[in-house]
MARPA-461232 format. One record per residue (C-alpha): x, y negated, z; residue in one letter. Coordinates in Angstrom, 2 decimals. Example, Ala and Ser with C-alpha at 12.3 -4.5 7.8 and 13.67 -1.06 7.14 Angstrom:
<kolzas>
kolza px->12.30; py->4.50; pz->7.80; aa->A
kolza px->13.67; py->1.06; pz->7.14; aa->S
</kolzas>
This chain:
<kolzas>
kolza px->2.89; py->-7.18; pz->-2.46; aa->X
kolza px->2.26; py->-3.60; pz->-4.37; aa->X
kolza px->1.25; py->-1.16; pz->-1.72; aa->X
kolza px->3.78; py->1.18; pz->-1.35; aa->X
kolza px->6.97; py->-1.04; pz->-2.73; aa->X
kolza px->7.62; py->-2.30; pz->0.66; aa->X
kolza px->8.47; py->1.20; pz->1.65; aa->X
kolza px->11.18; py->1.80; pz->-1.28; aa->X
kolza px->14.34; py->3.35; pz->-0.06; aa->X
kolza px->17.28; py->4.81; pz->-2.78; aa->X
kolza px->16.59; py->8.42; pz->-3.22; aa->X
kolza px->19.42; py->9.15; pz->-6.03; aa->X
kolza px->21.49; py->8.08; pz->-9.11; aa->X
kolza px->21.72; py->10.61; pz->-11.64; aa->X
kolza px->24.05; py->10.73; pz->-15.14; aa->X
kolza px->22.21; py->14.20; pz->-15.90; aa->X
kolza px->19.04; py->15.25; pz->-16.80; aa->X
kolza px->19.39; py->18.19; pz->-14.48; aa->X
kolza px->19.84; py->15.81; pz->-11.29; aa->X
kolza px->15.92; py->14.18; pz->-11.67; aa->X
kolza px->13.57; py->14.40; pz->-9.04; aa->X
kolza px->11.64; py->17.39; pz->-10.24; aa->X
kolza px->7.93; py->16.57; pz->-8.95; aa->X
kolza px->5.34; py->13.61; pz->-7.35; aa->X
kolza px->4.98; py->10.48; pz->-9.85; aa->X
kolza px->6.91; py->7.52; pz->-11.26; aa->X
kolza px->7.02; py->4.11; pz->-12.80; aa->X
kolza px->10.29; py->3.23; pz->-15.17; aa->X
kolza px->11.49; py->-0.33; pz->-15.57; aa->X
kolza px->13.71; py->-0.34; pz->-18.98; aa->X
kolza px->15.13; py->-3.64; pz->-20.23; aa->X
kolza px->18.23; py->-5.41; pz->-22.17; aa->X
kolza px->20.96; py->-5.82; pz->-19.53; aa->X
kolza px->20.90; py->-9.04; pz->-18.50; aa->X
kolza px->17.13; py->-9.57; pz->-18.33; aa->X
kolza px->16.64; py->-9.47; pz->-14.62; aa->X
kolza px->15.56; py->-5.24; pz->-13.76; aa->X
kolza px->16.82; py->-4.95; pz->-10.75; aa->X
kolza px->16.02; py->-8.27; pz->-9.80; aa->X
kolza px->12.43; py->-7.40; pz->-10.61; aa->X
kolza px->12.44; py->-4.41; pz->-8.51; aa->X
kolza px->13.99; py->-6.09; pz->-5.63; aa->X
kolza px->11.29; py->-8.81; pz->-5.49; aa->X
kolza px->8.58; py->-6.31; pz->-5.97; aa->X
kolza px->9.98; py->-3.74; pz->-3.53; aa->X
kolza px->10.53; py->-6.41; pz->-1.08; aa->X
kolza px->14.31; py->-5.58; pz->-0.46; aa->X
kolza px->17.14; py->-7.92; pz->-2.21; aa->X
kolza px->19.53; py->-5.17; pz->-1.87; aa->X
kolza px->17.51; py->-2.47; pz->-3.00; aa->X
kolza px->18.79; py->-2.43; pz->-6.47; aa->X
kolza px->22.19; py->-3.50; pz->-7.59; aa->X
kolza px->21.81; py->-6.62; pz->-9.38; aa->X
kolza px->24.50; py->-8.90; pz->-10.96; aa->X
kolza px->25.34; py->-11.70; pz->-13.07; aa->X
kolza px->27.55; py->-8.82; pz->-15.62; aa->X
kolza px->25.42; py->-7.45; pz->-17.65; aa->X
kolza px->25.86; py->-3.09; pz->-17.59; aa->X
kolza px->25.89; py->-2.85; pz->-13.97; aa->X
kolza px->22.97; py->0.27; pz->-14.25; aa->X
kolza px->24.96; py->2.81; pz->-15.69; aa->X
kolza px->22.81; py->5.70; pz->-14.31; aa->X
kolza px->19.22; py->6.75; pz->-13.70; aa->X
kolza px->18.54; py->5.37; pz->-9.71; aa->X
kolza px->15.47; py->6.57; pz->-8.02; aa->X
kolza px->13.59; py->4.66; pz->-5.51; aa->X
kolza px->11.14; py->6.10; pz->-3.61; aa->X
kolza px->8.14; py->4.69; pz->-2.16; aa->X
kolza px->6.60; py->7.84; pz->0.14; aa->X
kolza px->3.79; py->10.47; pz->-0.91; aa->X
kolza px->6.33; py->11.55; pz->-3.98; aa->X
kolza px->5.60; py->8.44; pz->-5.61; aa->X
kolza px->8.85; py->6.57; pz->-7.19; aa->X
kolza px->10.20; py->3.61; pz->-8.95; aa->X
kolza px->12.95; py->4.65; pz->-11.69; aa->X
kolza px->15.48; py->1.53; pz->-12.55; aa->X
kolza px->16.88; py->3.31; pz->-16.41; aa->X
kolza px->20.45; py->1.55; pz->-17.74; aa->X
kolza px->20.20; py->-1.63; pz->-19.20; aa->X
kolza px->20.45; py->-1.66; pz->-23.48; aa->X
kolza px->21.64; py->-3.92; pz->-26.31; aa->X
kolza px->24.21; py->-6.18; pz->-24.06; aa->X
kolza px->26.61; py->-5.06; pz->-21.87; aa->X
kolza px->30.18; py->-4.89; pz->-22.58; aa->X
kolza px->30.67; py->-1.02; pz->-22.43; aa->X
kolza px->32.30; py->1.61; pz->-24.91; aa->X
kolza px->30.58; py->3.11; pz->-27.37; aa->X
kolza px->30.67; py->6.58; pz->-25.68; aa->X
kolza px->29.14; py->5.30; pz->-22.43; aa->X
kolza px->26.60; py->3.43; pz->-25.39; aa->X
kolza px->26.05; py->7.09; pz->-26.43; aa->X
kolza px->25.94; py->8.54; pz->-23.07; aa->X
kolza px->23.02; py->6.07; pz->-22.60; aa->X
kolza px->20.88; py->7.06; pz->-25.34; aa->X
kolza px->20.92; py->10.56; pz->-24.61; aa->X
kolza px->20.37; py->9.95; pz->-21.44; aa->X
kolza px->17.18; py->8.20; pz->-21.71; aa->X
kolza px->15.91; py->10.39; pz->-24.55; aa->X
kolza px->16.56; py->13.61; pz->-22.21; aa->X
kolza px->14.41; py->11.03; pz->-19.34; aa->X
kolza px->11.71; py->10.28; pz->-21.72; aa->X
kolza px->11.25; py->13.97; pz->-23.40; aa->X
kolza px->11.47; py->15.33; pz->-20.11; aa->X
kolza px->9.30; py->13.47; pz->-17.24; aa->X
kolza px->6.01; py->14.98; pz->-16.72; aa->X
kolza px->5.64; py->12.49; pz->-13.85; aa->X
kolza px->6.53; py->9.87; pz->-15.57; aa->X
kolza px->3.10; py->7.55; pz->-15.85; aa->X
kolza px->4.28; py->4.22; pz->-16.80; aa->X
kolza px->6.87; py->2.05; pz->-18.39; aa->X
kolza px->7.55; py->-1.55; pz->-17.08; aa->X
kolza px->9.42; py->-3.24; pz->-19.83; aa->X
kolza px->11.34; py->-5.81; pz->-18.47; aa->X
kolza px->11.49; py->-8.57; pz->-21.51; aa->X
kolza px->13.51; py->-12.38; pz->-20.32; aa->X
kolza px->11.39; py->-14.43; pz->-21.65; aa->X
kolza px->13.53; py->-16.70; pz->-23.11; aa->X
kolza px->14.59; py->-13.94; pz->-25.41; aa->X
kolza px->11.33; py->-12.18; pz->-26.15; aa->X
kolza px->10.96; py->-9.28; pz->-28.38; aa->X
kolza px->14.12; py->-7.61; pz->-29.48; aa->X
kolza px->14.44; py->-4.95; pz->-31.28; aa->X
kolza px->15.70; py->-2.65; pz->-28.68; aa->X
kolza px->12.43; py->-3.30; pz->-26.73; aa->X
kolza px->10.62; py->-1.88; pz->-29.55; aa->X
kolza px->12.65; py->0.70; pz->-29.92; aa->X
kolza px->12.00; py->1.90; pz->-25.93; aa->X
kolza px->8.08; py->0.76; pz->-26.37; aa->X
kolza px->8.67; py->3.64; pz->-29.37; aa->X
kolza px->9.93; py->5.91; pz->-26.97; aa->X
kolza px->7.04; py->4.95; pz->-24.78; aa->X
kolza px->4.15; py->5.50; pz->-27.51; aa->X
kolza px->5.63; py->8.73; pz->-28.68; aa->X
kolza px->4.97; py->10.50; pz->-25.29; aa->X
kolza px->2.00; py->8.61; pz->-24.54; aa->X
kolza px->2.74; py->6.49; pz->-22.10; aa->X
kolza px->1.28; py->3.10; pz->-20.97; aa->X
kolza px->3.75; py->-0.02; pz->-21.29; aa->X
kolza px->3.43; py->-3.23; pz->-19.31; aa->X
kolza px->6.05; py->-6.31; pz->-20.00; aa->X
kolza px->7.33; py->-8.28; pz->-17.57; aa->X
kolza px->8.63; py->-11.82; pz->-19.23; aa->X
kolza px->11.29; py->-12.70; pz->-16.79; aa->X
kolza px->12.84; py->-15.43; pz->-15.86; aa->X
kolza px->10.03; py->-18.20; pz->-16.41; aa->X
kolza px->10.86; py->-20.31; pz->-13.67; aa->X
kolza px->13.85; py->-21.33; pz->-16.63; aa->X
kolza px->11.14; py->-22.46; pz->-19.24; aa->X
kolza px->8.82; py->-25.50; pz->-18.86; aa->X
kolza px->5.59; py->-24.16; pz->-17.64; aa->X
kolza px->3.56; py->-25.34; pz->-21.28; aa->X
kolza px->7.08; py->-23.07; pz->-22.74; aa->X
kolza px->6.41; py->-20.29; pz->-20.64; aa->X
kolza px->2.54; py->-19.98; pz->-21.64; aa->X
kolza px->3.40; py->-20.12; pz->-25.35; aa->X
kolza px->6.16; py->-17.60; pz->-25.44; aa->X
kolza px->3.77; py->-15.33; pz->-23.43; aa->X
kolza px->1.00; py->-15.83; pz->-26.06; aa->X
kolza px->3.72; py->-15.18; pz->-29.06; aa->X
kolza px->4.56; py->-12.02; pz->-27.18; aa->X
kolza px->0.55; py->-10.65; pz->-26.62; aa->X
kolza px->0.16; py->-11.61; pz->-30.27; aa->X
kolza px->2.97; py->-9.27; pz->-31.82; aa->X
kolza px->1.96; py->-6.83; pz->-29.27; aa->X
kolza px->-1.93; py->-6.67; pz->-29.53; aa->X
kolza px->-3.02; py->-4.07; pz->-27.80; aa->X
kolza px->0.42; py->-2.07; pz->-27.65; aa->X
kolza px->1.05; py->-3.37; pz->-23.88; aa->X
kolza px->-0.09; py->-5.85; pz->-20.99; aa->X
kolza px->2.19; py->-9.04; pz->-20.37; aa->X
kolza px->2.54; py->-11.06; pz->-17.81; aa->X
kolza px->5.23; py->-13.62; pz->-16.64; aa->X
kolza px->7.35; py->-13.27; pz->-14.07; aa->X
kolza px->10.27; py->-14.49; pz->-11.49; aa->X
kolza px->12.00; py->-13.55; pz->-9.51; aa->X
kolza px->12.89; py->-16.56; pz->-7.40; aa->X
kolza px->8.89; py->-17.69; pz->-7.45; aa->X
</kolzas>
């Protein structure tokens, strides 16, 4: 277990840019909806009902903040490129994140949560974007690999380091394992 995760408790869920935690440090995990976030935080943190997870994809409408003690925090951002929602909540979204990513000073790290049956879309290079263009360092979680064939699993892992290079660490991940 991460030190510090097992200590995460919900601090707040904010549709503003105004309603962030102002100071201490945080980690964002961004992802399509439907590619396991807040199942990833929940295993991580230690706490299955930590973050709201569910089998609809668009259930993170909001910015949540989890903390984890000493001003450190864990950030769960909406989900992109899949839920069934209008195209002014779609728009809501993207201004929302933009105002997250222009404005978080304590902001040290992206965790891009990829399912690795899907790999690389083009909305995760479009948040890795927002990632490089304020200079932040991007790890990918493939999720879901307990789905794939382990001999699956390792080559869609090495497809995704090779597109990547250097861009961002990978790793493979479940939640149930």
């Amino acid at each position: 277990m991460i030190p510090y995760f097992h200590r995460a408790q919900f601090l707040i869920s904010a549709g503003k840019a105004k309603q962030f935690p102002v100071t201490g440090m945080e980690v964002a995990f961004a992802g399509r909806s439907n590619a396991g976030k807040s199942s990833a935080i929940n295993t991580l943190c230690d706490n299955k009902g930590l973050a709201r997870s569910s089998k609809t994809p668009g259930r993170t409408q909001l910015v949540n903040f989890f903390g984890l003690g000493e001003g450190l925090r864990v950030t769960d951002l909406p989900g992109y490129g899949y839920a069934q929602v209008s195209d002014s909540m779609r728009e809501h979204w993207a201004e929302l994140l933009g105002d997250y990513f222009r404005s978080r000073q304590s902001l040290r790290g992206l965790l891009l949560v990829v399912d690795i049956r899907r790999k690389i879309t083009d909305y995760d290079r479009q948040m890795m974007a927002f990632a490089e263009a304020v200079g932040l360092p991007v790890h990918i979680l493939l999720t879901k690999a307990d789905k794939l064939k382990r001999g699956q699993a390792a080559t869609a892992m090495l497809e995704v380091r090779k597109e990547l290079g250097d861009r961002a660490t990978v790793q493979q991940f479940s939640a149930l394992n």
